[in-house]
gemmi code that builds the backbone of each chain (N, CA, C; Angstrom):
import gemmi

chains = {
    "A": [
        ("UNK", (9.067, 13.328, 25.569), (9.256, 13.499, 27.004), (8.200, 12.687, 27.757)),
        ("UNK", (8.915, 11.811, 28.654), (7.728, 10.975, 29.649), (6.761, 12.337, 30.226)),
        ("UNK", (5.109, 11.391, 30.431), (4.600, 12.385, 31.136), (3.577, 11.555, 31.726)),
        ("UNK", (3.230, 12.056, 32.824), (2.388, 11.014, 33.990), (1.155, 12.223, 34.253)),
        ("UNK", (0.141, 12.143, 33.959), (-1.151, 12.764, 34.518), (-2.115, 11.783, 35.398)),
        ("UNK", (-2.663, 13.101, 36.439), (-3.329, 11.823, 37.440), (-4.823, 12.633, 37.611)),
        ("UNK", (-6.023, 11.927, 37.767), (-7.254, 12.455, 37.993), (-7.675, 11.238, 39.028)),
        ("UNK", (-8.933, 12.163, 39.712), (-9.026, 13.631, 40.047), (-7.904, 14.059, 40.710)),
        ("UNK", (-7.614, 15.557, 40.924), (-6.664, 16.731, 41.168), (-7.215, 16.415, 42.641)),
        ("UNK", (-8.429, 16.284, 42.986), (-9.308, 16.425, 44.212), (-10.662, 14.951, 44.498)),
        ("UNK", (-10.519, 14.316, 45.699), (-11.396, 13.790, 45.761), (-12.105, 13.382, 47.129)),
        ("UNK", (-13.189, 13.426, 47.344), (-13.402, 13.902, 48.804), (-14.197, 12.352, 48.974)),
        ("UNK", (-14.589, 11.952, 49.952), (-15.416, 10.419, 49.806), (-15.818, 10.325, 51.801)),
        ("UNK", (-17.303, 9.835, 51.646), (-17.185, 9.155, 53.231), (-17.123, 8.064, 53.289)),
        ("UNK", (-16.588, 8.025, 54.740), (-15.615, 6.709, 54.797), (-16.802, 5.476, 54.514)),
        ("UNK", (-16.164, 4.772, 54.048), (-16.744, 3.223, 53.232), (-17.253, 3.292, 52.096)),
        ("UNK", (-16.843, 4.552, 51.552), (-17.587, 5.471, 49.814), (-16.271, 4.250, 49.214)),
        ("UNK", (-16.084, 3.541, 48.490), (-15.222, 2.846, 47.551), (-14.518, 3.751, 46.339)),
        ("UNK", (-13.706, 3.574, 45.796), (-13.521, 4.536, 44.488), (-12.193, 4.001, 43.508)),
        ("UNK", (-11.979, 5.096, 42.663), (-10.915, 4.817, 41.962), (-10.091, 6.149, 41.701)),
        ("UNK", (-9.000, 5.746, 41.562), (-8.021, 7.087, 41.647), (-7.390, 6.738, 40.200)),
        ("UNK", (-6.912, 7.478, 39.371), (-5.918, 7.296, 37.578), (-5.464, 8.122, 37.388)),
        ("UNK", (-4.352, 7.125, 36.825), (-3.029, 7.690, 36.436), (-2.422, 7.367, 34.992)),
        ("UNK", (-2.605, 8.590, 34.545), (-2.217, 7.386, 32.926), (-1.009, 8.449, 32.113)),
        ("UNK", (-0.152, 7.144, 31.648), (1.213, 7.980, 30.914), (1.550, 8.020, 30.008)),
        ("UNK", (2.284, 8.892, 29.131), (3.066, 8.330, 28.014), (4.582, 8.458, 28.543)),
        ("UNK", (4.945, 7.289, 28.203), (6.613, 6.863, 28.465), (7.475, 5.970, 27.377)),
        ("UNK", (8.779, 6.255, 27.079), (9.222, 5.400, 26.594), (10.004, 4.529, 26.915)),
        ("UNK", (9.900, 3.080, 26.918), (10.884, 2.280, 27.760), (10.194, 1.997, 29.525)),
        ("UNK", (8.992, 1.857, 29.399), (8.223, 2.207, 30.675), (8.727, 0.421, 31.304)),
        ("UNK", (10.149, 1.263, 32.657), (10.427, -0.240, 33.866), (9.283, -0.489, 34.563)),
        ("UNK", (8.925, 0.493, 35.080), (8.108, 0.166, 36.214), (7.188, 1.378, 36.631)),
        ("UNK", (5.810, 1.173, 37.152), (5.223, 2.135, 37.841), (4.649, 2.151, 38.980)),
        ("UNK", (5.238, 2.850, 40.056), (4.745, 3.394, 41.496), (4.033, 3.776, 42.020)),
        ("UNK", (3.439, 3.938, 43.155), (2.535, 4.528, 43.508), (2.884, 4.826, 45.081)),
        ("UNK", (3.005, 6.524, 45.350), (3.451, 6.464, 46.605), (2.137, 7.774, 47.138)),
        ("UNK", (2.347, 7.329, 48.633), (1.619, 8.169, 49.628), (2.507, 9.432, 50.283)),
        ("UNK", (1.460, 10.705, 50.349), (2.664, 11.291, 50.924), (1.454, 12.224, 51.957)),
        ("UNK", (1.669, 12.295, 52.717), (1.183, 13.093, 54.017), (1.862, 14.366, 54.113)),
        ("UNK", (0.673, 15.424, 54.361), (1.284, 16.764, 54.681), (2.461, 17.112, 55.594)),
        ("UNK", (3.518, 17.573, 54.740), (4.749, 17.843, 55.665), (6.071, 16.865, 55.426)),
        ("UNK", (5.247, 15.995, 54.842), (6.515, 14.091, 55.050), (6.677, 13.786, 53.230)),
        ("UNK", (7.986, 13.423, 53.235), (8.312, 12.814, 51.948), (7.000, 11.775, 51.757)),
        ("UNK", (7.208, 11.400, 50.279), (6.458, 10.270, 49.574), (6.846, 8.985, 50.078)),
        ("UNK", (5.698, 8.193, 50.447), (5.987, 6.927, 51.392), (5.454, 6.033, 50.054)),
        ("UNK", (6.772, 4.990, 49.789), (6.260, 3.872, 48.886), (5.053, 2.722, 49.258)),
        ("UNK", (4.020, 2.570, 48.201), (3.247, 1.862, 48.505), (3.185, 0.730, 47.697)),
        ("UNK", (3.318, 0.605, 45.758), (3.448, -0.220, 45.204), (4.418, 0.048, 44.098)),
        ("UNK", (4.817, -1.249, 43.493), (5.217, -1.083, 42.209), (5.005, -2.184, 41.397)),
        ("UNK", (4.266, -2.034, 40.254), (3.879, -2.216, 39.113), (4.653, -2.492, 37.679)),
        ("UNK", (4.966, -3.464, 37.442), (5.917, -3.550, 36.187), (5.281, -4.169, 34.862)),
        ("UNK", (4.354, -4.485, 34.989), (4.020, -5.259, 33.487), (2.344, -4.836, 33.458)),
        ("UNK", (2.215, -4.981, 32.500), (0.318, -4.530, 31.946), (-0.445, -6.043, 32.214)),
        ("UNK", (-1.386, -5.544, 33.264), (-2.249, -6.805, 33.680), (-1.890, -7.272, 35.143)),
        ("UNK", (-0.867, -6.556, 35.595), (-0.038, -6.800, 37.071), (-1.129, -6.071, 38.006)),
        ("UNK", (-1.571, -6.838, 39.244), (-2.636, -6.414, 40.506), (-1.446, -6.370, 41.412)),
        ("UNK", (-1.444, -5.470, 42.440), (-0.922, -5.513, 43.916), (-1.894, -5.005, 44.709)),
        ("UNK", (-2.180, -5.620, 46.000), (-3.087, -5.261, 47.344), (-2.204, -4.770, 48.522)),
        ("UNK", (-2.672, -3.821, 49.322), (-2.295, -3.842, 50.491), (-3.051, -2.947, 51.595)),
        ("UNK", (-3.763, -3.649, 52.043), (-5.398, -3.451, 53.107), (-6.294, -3.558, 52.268)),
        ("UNK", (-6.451, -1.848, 52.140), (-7.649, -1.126, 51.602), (-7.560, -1.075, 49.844)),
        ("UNK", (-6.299, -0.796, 50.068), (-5.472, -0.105, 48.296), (-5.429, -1.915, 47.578)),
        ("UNK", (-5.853, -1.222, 46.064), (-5.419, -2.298, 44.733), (-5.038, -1.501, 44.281)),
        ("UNK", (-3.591, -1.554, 43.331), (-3.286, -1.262, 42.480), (-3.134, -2.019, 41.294)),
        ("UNK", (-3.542, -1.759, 39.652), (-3.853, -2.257, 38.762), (-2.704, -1.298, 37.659)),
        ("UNK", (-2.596, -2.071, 36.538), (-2.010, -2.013, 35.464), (-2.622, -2.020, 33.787)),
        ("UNK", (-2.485, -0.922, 33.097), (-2.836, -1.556, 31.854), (-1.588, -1.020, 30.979)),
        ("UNK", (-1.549, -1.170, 30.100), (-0.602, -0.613, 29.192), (-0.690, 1.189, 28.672)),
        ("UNK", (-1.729, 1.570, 28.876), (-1.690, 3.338, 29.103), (-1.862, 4.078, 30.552)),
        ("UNK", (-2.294, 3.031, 31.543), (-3.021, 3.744, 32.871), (-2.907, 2.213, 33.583)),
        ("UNK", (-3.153, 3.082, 34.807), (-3.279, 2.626, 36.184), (-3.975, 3.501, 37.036)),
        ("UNK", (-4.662, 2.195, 37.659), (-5.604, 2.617, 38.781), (-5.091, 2.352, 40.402)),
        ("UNK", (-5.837, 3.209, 40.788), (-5.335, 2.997, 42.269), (-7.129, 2.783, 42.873)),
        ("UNK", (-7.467, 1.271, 43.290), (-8.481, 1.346, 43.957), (-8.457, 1.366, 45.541)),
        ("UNK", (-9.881, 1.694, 46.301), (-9.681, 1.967, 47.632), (-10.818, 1.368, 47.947)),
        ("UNK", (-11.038, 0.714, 48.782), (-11.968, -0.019, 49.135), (-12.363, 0.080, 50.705)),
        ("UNK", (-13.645, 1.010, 50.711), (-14.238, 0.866, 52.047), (-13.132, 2.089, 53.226)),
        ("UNK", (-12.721, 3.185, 51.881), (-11.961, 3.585, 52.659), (-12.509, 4.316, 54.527)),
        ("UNK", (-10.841, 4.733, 55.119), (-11.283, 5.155, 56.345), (-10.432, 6.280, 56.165)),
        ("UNK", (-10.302, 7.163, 57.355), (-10.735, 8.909, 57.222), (-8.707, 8.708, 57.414)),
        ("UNK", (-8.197, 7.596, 57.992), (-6.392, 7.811, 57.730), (-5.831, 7.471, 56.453)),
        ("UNK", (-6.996, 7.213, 55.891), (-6.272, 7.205, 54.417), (-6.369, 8.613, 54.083)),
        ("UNK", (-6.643, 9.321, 54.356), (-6.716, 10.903, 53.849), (-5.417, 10.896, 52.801)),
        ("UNK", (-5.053, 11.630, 52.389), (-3.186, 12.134, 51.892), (-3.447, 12.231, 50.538)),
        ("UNK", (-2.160, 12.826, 50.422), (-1.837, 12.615, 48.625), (-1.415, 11.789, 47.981)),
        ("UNK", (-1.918, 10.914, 46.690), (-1.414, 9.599, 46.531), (-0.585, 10.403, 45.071)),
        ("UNK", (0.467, 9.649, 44.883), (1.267, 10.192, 43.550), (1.472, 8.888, 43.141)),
        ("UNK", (1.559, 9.053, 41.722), (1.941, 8.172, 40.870), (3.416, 9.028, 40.227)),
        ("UNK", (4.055, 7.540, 39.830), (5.549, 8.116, 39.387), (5.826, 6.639, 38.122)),
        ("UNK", (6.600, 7.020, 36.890), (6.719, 5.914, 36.244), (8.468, 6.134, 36.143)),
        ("UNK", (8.829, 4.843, 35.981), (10.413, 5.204, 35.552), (10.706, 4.337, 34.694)),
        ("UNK", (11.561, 4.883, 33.832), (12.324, 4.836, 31.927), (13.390, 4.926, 32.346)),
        ("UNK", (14.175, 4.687, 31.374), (15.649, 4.796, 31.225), (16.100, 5.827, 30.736)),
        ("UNK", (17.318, 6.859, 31.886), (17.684, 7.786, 31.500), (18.967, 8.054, 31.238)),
        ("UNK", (19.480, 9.186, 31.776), (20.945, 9.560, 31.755), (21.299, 9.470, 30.519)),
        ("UNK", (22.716, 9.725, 30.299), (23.376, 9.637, 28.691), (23.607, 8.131, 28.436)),
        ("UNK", (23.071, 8.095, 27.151), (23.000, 6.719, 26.616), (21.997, 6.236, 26.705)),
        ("UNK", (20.587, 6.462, 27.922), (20.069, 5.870, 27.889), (20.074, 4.633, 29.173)),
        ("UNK", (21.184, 4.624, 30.083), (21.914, 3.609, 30.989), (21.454, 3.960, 32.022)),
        ("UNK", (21.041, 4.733, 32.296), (20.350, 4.887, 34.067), (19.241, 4.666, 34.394)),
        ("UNK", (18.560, 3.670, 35.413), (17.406, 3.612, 35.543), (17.019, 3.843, 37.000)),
        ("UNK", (17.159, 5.143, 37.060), (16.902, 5.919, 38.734), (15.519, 6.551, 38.770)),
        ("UNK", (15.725, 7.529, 37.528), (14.849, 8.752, 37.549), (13.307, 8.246, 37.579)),
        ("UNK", (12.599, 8.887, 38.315), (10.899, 8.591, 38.706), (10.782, 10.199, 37.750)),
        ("UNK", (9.259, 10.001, 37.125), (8.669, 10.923, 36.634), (7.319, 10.749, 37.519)),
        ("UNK", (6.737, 11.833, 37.979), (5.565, 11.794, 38.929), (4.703, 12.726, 38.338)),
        ("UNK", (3.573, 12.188, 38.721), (2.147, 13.116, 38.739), (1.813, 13.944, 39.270)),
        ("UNK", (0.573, 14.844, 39.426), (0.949, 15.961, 40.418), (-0.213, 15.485, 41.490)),
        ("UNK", (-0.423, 14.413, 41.250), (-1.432, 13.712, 42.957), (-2.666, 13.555, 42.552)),
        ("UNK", (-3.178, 12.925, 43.449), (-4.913, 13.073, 43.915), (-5.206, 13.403, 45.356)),
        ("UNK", (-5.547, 14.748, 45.786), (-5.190, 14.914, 46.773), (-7.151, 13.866, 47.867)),
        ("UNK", (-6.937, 13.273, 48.703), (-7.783, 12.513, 48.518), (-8.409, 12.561, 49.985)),
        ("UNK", (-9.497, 13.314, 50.718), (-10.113, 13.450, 51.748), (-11.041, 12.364, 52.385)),
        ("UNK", (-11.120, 11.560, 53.294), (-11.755, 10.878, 53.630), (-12.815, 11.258, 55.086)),
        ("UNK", (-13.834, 11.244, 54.674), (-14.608, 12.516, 55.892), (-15.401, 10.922, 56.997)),
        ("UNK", (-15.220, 11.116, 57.925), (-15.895, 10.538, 58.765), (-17.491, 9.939, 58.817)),
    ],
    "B": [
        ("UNK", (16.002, 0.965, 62.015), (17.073, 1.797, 60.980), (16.927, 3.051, 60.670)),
        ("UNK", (17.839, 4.021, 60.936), (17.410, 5.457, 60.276), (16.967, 5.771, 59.335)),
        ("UNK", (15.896, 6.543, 58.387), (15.592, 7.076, 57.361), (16.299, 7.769, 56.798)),
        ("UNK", (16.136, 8.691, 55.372), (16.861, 9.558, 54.958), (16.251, 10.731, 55.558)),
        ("UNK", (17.412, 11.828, 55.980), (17.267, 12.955, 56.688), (18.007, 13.890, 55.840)),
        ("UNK", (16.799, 14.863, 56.058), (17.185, 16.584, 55.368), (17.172, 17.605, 56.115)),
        ("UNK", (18.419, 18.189, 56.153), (18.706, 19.553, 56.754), (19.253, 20.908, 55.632)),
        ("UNK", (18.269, 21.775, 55.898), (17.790, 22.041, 57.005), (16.022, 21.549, 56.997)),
        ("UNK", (15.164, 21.562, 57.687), (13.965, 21.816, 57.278), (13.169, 22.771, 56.536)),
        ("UNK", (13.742, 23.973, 56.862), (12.984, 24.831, 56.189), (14.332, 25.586, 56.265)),
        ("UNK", (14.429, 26.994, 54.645), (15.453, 27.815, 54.934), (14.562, 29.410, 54.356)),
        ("UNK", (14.921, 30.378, 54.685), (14.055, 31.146, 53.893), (15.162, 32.533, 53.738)),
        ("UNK", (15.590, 32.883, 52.292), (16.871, 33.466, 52.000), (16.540, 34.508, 51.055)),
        ("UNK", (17.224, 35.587, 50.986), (17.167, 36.444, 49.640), (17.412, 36.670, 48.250)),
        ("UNK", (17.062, 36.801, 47.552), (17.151, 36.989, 46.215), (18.740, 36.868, 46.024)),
        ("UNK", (19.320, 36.291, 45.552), (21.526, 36.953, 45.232), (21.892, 36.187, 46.099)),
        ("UNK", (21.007, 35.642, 47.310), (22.130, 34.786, 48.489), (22.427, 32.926, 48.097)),
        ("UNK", (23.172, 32.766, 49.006), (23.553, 31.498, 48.373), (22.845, 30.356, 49.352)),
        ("UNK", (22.327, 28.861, 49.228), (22.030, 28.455, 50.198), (22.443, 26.884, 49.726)),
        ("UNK", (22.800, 25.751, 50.997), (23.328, 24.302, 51.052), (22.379, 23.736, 51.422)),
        ("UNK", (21.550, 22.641, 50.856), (20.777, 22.066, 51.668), (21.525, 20.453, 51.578)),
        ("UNK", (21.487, 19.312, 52.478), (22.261, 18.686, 53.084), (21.037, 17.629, 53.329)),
        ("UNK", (21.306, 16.422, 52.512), (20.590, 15.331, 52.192), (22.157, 14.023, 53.152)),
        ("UNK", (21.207, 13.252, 54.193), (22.391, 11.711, 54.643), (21.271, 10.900, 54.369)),
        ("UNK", (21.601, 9.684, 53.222), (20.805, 8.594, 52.873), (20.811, 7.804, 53.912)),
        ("UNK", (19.934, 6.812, 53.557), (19.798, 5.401, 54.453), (21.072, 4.575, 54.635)),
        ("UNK", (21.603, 4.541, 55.534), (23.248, 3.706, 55.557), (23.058, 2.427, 54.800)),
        ("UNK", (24.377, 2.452, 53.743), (24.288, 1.718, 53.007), (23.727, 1.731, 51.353)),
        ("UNK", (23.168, 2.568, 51.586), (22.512, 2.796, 50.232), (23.505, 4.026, 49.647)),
        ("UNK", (23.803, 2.948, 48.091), (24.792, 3.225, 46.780), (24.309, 4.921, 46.280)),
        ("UNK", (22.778, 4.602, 46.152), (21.825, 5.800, 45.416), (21.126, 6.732, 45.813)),
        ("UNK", (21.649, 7.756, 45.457), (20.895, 9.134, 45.910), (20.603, 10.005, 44.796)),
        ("UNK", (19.091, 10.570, 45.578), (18.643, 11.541, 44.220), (18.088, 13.002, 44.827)),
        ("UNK", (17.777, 13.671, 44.252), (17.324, 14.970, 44.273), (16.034, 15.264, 43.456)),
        ("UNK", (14.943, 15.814, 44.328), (13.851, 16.250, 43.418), (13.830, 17.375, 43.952)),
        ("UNK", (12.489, 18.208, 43.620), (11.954, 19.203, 43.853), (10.511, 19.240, 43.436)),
        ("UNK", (9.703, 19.944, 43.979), (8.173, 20.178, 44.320), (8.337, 22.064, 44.044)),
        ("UNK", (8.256, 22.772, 42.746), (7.689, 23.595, 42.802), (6.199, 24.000, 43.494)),
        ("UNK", (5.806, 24.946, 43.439), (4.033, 25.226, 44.180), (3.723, 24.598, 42.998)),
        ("UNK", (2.690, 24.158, 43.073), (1.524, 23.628, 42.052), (1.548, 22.771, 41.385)),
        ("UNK", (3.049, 22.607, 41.449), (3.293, 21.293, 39.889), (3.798, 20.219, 40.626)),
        ("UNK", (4.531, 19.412, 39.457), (4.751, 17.668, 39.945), (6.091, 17.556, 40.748)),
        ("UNK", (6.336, 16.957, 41.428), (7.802, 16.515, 42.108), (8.433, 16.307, 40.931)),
        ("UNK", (10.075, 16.709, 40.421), (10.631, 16.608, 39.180), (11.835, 16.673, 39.638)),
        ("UNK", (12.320, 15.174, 38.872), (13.946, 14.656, 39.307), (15.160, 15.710, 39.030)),
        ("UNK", (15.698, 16.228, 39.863), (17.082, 16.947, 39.687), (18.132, 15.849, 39.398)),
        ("UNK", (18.436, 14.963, 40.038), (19.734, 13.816, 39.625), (20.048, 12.827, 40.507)),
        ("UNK", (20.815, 11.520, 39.932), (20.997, 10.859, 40.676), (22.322, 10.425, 40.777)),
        ("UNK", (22.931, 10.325, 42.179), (24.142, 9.697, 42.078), (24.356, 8.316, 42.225)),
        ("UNK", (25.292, 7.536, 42.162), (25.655, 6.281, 42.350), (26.825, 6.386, 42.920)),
        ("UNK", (26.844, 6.418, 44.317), (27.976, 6.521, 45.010), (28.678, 7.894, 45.068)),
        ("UNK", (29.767, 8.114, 44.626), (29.920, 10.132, 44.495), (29.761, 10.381, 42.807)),
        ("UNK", (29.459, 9.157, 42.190), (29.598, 9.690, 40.930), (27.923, 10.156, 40.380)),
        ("UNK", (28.334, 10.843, 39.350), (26.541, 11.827, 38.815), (26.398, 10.832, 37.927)),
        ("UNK", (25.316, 10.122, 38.068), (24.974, 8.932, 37.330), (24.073, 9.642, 35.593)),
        ("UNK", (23.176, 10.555, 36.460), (22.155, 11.272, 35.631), (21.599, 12.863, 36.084)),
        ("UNK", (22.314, 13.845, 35.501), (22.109, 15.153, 36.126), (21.092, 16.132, 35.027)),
        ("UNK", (20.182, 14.880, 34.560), (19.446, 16.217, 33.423), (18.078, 16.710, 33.790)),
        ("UNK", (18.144, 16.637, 34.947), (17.075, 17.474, 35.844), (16.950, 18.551, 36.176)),
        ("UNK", (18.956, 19.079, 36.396), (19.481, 19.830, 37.060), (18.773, 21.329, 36.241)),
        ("UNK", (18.388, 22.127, 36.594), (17.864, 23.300, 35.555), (18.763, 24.262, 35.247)),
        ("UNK", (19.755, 24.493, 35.460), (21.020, 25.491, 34.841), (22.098, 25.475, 36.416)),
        ("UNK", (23.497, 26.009, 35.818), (24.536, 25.695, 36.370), (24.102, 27.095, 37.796)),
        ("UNK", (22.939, 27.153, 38.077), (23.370, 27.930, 39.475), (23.075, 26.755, 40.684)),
        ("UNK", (23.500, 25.247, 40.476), (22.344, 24.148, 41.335), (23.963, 23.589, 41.310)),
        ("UNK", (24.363, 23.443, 42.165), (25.618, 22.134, 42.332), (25.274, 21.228, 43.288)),
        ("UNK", (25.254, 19.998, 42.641), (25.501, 19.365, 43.659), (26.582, 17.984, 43.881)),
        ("UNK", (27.226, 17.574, 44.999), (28.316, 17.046, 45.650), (27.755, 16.131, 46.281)),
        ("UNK", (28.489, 15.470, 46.252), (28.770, 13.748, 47.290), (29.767, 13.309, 47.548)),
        ("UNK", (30.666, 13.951, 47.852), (32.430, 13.685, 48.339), (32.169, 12.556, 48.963)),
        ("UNK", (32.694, 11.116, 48.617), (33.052, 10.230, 49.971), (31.843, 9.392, 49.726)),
        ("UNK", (31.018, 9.672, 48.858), (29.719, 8.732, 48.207), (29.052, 8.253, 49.741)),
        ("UNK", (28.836, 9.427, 50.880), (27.751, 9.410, 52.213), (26.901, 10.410, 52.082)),
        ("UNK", (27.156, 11.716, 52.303), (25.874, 12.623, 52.472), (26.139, 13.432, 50.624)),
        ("UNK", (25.010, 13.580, 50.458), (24.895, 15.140, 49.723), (24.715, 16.478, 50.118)),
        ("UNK", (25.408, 17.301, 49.039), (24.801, 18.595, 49.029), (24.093, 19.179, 47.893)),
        ("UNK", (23.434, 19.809, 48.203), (23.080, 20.596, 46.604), (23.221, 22.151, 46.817)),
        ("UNK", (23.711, 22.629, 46.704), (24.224, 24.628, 46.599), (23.613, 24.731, 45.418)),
        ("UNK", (22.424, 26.078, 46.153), (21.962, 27.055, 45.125), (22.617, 28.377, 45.128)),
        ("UNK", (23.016, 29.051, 44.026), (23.562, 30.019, 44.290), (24.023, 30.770, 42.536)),
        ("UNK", (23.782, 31.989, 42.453), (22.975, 32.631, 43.554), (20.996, 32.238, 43.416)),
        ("UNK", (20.687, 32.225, 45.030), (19.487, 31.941, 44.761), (18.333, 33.081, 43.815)),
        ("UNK", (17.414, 32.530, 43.010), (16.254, 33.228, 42.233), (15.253, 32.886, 42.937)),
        ("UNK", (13.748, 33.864, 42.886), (12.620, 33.608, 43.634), (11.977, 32.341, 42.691)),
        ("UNK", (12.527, 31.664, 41.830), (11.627, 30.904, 41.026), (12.207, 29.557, 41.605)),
        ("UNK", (13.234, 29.144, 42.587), (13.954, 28.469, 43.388), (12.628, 27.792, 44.025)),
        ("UNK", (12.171, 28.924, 44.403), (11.386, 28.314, 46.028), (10.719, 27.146, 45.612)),
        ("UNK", (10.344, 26.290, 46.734), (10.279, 25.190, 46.698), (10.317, 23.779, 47.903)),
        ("UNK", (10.159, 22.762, 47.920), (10.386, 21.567, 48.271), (10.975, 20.987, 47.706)),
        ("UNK", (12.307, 20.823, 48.255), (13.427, 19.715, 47.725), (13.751, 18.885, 48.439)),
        ("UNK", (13.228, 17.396, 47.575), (13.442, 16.231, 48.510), (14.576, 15.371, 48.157)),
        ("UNK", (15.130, 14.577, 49.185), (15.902, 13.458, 48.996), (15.690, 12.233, 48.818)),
        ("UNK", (16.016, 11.490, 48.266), (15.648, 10.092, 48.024), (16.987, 8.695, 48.003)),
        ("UNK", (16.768, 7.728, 48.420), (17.747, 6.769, 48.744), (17.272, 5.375, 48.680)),
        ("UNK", (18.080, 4.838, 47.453), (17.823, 3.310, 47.216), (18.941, 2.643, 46.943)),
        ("UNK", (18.888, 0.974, 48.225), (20.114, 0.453, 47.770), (20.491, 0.264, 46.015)),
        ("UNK", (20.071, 0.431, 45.476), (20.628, 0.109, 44.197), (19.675, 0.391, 43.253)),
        ("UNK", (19.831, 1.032, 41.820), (19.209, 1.386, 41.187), (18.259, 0.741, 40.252)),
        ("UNK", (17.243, 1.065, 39.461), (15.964, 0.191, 39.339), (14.970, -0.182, 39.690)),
        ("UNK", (14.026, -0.821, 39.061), (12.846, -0.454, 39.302), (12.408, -1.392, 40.824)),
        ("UNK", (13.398, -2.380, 40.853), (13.324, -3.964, 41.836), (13.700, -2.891, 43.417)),
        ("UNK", (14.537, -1.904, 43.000), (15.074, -1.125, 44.318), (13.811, 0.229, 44.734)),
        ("UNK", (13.438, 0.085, 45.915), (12.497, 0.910, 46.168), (13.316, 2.353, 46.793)),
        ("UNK", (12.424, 3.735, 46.343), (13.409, 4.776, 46.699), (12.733, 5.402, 48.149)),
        ("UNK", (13.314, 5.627, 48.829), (12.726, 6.005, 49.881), (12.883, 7.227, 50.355)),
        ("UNK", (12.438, 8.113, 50.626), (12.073, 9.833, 50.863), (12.662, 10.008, 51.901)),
        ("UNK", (13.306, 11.044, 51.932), (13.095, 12.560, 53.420), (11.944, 13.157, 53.318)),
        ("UNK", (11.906, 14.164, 54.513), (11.034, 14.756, 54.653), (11.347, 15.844, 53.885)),
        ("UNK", (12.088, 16.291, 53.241), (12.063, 17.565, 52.008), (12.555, 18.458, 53.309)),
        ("UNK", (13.351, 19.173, 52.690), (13.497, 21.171, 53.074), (13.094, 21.995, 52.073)),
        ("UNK", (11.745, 23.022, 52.727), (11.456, 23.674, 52.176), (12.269, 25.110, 52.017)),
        ("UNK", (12.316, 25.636, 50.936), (13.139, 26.680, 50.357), (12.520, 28.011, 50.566)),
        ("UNK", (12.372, 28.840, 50.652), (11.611, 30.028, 50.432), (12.136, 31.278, 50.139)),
        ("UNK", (12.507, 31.853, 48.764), (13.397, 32.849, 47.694), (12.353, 34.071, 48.172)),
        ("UNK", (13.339, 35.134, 48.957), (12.261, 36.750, 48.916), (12.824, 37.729, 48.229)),
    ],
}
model = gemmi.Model(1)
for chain_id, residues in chains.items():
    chain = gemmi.Chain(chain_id)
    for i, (resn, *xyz) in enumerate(residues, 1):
        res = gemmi.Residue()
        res.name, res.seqid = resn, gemmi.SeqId(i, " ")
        for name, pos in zip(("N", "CA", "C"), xyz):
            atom = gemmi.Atom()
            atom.name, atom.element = name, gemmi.Element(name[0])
            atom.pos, atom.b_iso = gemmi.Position(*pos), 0.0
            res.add_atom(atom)
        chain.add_residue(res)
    model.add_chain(chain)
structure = gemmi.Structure()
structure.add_model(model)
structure.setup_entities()
């Protein structure tokens, strides 16, 4: 059974504290891996996706990185609206046969405070 | 462009009662899915359709969960009868096309609440 664990559960930082957020899985058939934001109250807002081991994506503050067991989510110089929950999600091939490639398996977050 | 929208927002029902919650994707988009957010644990895929058909339903946790897409536009998912182990955040999700190249994009979830 795919399974996605993410550390820390909790991470508190003042703003321009730098850090790293991980996510590391076992999957079989691993397409691709995600990384979405989700704000109290609001669905998960897509931020990256990740398909091969050694793959970087940027966007502002956020790097996201790749290895073949884990991924990192770096933050750089964060500020206090990055607050939220970041989830990681990987997706395999499911359904019968093996033929569907919809299903996201997710982490249970880093819930991630950015204090002024 | 509109987002995907979930109704109701919040429902809060009794133990034995039955309840519809009512997922309309992003116009245009083939793919729709179903999760859920128990308290404490991970968001975990209920199923996905491809148009009205059930592409992948092995999320679904036993036959009291139906869910429909007549006409491959909105969903439903009927719980019934509802259990307190129901409660929850159940979200919708919508991508033109399936895979990893297609990004899925969220509702805001309706939260459930079993008394």
């Amino acid at each position: 059974e795919d399974q996605v664990t993410q550390s820390p559960e909790a991470l508190r930082l003042q703003e321009g504290e730098s850090s790293s957020l991980n996510c590391s899985y076992t999957v079989s058939g691993l397409r691709g891996l995600f990384w979405y934001r989700q704000d109290p109250g609001k669905g998960p807002e897509f931020l990256f996706t990740l398909y091969s081991a050694g793959e970087e994506k940027e966007k502002e503050r956020l790097k996201a990185t790749l290895t073949k067991k884990e991924s990192f989510l770096h933050i750089t110089a964060p500020k206090p609206e990055d607050s939220a929950t970041y989830l990681c999600a990987v997706q395999a091939p499911g359904g019968a046969g093996g033929t569907s490639y919809g299903k996201l398996t997710f982490g249970q977050g880093t819930i991630l405070t950015v204090h002024p | 462009e509109a987002g995907v929208t979930q109704f109701p927002s919040h429902s809060v029902i009794e133990k034995g009662q039955t309840v519809t919650l009512r997922c309309d994707p992003i116009s245009g988009h083939d793919n729709l899915y179903w999760y859920r957010r128990v308290m404490g644990k991970e968001i975990k895929f209920l199923l996905h359709f491809v148009k009205e058909s059930k592409q992948d339903e092995s999320g679904m946790p036993n036959n009291r969960f139906l869910a429909e897409r007549t006409g491959g536009t909105y969903s439903t998912l009927k719980v019934q009868p509802a259990e307190l182990e129901d409660s929850g955040v159940y979200f919708c999700a919508s991508s033109q096309d399936e895979g990893i190249l297609y990004e899925q994009y969220f509702g805001p979830g309706t939260r459930l609440t079993v008394t």
